[in-house]
KEZALO-57880 format. One record per residue (C-alpha): residue number from 0; residue in one letter; z, x, y negated. Coordinates in pm, 1 decimal, decimal comma. Each point is the difference from the previous one (the first is absolute). Layout:
residues N
marza marro Z X Y
NUM a Z X Y
...
***
This chain:
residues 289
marza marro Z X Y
0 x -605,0 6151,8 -8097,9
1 x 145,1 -147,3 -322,1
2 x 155,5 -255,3 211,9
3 x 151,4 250,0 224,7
4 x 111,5 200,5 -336,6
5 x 170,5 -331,7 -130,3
6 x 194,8 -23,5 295,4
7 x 142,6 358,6 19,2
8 x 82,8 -78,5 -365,1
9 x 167,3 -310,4 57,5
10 x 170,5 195,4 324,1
11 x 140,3 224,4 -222,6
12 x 121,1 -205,4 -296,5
13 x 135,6 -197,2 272,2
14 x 226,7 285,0 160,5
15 x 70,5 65,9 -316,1
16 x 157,0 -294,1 -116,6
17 x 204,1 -33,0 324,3
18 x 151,0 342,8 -18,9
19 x 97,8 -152,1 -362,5
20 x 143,0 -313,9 85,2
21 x 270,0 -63,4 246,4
22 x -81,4 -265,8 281,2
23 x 255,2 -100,2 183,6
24 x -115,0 117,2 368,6
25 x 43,7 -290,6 250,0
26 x -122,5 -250,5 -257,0
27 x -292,5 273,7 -34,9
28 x -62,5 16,8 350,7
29 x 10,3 -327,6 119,0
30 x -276,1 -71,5 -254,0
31 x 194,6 -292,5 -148,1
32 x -172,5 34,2 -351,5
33 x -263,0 -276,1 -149,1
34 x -219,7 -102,4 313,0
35 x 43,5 -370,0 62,6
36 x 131,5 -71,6 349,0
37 x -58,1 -308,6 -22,2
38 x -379,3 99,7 91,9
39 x -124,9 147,6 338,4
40 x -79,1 315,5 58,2
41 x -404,2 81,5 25,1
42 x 16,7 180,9 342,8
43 x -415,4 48,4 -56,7
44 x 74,8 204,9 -317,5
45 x -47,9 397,7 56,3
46 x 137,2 247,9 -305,4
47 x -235,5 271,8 73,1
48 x 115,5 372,5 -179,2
49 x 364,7 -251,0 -5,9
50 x 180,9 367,2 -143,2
51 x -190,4 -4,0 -346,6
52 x 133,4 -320,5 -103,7
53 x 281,4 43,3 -267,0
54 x 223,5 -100,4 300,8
55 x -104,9 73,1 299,6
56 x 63,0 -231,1 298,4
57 x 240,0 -234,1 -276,9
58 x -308,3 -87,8 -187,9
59 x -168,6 -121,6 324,0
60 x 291,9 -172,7 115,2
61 x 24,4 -208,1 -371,9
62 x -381,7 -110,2 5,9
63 x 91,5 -94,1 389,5
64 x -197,0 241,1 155,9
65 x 10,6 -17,4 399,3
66 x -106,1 360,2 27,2
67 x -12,9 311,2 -160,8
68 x -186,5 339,7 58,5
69 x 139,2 374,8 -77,4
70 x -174,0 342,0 25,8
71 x 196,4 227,9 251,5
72 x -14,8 389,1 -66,7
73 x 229,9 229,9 240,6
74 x 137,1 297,5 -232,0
75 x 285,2 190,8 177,8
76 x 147,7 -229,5 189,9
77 x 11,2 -286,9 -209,3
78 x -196,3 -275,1 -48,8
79 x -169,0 -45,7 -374,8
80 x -214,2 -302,0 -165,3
81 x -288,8 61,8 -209,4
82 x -334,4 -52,7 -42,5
83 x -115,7 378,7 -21,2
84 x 210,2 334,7 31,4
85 x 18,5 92,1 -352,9
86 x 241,1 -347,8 -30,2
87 x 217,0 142,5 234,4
88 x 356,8 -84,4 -66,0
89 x 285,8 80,3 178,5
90 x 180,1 -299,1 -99,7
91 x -282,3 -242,2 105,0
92 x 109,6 3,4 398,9
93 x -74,7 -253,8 289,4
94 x 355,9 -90,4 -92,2
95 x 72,1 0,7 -324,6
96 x -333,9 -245,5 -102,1
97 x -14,4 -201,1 346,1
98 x 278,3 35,2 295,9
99 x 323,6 -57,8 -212,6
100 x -129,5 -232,5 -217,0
101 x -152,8 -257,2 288,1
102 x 322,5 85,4 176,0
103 x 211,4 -117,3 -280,6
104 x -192,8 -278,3 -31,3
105 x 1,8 -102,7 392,9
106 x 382,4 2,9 -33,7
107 x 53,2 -213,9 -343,7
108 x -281,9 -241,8 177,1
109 x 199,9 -6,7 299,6
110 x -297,5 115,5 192,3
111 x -331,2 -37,0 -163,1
112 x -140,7 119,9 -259,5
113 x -67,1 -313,7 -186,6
114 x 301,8 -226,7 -22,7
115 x -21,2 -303,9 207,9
116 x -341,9 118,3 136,5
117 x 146,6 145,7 378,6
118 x -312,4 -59,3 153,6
119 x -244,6 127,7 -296,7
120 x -142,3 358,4 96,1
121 x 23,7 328,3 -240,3
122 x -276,1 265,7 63,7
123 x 103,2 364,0 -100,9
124 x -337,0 166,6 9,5
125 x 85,6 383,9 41,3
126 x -390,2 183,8 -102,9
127 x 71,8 358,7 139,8
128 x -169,0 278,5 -237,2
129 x 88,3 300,2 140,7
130 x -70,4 93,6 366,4
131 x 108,0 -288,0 234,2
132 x 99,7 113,3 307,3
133 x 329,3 228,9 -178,6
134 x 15,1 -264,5 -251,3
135 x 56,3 -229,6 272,5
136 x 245,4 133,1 193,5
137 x 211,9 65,7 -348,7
138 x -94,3 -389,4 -97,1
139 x 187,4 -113,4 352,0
140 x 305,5 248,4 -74,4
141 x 87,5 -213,6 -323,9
142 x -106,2 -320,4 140,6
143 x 276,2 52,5 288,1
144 x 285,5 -87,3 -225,4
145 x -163,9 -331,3 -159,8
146 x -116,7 -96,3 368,6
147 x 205,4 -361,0 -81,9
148 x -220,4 -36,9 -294,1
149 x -313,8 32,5 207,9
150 x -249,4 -128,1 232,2
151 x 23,5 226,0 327,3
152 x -204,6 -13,1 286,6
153 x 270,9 104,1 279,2
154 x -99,5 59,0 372,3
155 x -322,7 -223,9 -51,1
156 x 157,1 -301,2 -193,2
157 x -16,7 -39,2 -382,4
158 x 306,1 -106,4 -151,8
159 x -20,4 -128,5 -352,7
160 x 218,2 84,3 -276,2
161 x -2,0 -82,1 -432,7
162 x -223,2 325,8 -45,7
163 x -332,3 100,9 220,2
164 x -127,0 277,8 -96,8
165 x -354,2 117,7 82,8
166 x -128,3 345,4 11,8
167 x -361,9 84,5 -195,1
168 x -159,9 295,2 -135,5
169 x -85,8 327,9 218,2
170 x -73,4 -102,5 310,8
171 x 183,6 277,8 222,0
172 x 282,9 -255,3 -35,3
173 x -153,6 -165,5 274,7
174 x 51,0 165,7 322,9
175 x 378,6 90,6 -88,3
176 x 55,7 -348,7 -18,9
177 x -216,9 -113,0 319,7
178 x 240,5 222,9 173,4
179 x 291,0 -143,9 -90,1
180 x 254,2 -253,5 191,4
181 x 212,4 -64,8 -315,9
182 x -171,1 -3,4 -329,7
183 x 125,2 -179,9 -316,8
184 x -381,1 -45,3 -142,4
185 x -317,9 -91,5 76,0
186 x -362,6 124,9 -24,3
187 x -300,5 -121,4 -268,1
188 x -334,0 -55,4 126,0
189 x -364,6 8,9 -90,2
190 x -241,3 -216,2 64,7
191 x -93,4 252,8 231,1
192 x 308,1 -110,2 224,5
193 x -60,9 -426,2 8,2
194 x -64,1 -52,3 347,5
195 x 116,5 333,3 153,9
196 x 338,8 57,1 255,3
197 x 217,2 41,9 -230,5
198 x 257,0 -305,1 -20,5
199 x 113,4 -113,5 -287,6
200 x 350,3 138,4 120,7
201 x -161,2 344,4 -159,4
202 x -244,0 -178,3 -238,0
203 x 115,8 -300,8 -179,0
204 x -205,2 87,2 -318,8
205 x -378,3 72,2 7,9
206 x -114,5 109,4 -330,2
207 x -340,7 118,2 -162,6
208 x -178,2 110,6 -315,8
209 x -111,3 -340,2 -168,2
210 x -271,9 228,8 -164,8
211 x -160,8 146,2 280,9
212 x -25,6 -344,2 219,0
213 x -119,9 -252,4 -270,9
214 x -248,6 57,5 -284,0
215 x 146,3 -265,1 -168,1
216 x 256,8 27,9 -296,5
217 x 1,8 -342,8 -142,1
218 x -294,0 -78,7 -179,9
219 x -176,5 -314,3 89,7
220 x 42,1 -175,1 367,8
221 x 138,1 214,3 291,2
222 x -327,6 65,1 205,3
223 x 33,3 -226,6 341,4
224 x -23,0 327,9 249,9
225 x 256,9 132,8 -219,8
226 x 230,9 -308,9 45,6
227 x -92,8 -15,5 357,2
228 x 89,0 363,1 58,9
229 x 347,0 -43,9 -165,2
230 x 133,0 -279,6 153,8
231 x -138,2 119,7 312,5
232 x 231,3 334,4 -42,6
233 x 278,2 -221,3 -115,3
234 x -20,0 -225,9 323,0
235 x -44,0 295,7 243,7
236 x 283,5 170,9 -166,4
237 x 224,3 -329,6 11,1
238 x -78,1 -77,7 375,9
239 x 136,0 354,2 89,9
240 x 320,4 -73,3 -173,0
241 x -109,8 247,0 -307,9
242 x -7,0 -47,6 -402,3
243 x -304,6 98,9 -232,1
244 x 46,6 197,8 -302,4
245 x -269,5 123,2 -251,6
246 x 56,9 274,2 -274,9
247 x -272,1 88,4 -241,5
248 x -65,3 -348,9 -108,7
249 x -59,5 -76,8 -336,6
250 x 340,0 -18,0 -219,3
251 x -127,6 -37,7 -354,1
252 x 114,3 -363,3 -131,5
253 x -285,4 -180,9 12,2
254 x -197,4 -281,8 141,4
255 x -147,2 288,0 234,6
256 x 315,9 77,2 141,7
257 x 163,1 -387,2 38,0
258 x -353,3 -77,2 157,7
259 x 67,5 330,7 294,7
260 x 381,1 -134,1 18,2
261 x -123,0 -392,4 15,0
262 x -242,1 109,2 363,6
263 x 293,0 241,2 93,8
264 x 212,5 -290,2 16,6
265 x -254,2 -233,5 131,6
266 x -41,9 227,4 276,9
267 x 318,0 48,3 118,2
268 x 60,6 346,5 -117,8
269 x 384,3 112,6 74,5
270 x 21,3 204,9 -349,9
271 x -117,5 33,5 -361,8
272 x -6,7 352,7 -123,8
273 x 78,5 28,9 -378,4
274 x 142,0 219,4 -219,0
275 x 28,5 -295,3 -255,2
276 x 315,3 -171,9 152,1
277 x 16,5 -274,5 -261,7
278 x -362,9 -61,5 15,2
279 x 44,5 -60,6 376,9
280 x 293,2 -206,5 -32,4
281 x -127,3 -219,0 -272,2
282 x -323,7 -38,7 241,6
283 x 185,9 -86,8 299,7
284 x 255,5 -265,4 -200,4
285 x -319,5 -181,8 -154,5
286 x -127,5 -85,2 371,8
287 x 309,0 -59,9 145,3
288 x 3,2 318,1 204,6
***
């Protein structure tokens, strides 16, 4: 909780300061600020709760984050990111935090969202809070006019683009997008999915509550069966075509969580989930990741 707290804080002292100061806006958007380009993006590293950073999606893009997460709430027609209703803003939109600036980006980069990087993917992890099926079908409505920025699956081909995003969250969001012929997302997983029909033309992303699947949070050896069962999701996952994600793994700094991150890696796991993105970065830099 007093993490959580923190980051509102530093949310708000953050949208503070920018309404204060005046930033020039392609410079802005193109996120040309202090991250070295010199370095490789981490395309493993996952800003879960991305919004409650001082600067959302900017902050991500600096620390050379290869995908970022934001909580989707449907409130009369538009599209608002937050956490929980009560931080409801009508200025926080789909666009204002995530669609402009990537597209902004895309174009400055001459088509990717990290310069020089073409081939690198970006991961725009959409977590649907309110009802899914409606939220949805609003979801593909602002989509349509960023479809060049996008991933799309189109009459049973996937064609790749800077920007795929990936639809989590309520699960109503599902059957709308089964249905579909064009679609300019995709679908998270469970666990509950590895091995079923479903390509990964709907599900590229299988992901699962780290807490609920593995006892262990750091301390001491990873149990073998544990081990075994983890890279045994990770190459069932892989074989289909699909990447593993795990929230709810320990994110205090720590030798607890760089021991969870360390078998992560080992394993083959597609993304880190943090909410510490320079504890992730500096992680990832010191092994060359």
């Amino acid at each position: 909780m007093a993490l959580t707290t923190r980051r509102r804080a530093l949310t708000t002292l953050g949208a503070a300061l920018a309404g204060s100061v005046a930033i020039p806006g392609p410079a802005y958007a193109a996120g040309r600020g202090h991250h070295p380009r010199h370095h490789h993006p981490h395309v493993r590293a996952h800003a879960h709760n991305d919004y409650e950073h001082p600067r959302p999606l900017l902050d991500a893009l600096d620390h050379r984050f290869g995908s970022v997460e934001a909580d989707l709430h449907l409130v009369d027609g538009q599209l608002l990111v937050a956490h929980d209703p009560e931080d409801l803003d009508p200025a926080r939109t789909l666009e204002t935090l995530y669609l402009d600036p990537l597209a902004a980006r895309v174009r400055a980069h001459h088509g990717s969202v990290y310069r020089g990087h073409h081939r690198t993917p970006f991961q725009l992890l959409i977590d649907i809070k309110t009802e899914g099926a409606a939220t949805y079908a609003e979801l593909h409505r602002h989509l349509r006019p960023y479809r060049h920025l996008f991933t799309s699956y189109v009459h049973g081909k996937v064609r790749r683009s800077a920007v795929t995003a990936v639809v989590s969250g309520h699960r109503a969001a599902r059957a709308p997008m089964e249905a579909q012929r064009v679609r300019y997302a995709f679908y998270d997983g469970r666990l509950a999915d590895l091995g079923s029909p479903a390509p990964a033309s709907l599900i590229p992303l299988i992901s699962d509550n780290w807490a609920l699947n593995f006892g262990w949070q750091g301390a001491g050896p990873m149990p073998a069966a544990e081990r075994d069962k983890l890279r045994g999701i990770v190459s069932a996952a892989h074989a289909r075509g699909q990447r593993v994600r795990f929230w709810a793994t320990p994110d205090l700094p720590g030798p607890g969580r760089d021991a969870v991150w360390a078998e992560l890696l080992a394993a083959g796991v597609d993304h880190l989930n943090t909410d510490d993105l320079a504890g992730l970065e500096a992680f990832l830099d010191a092994r060359g990741r």
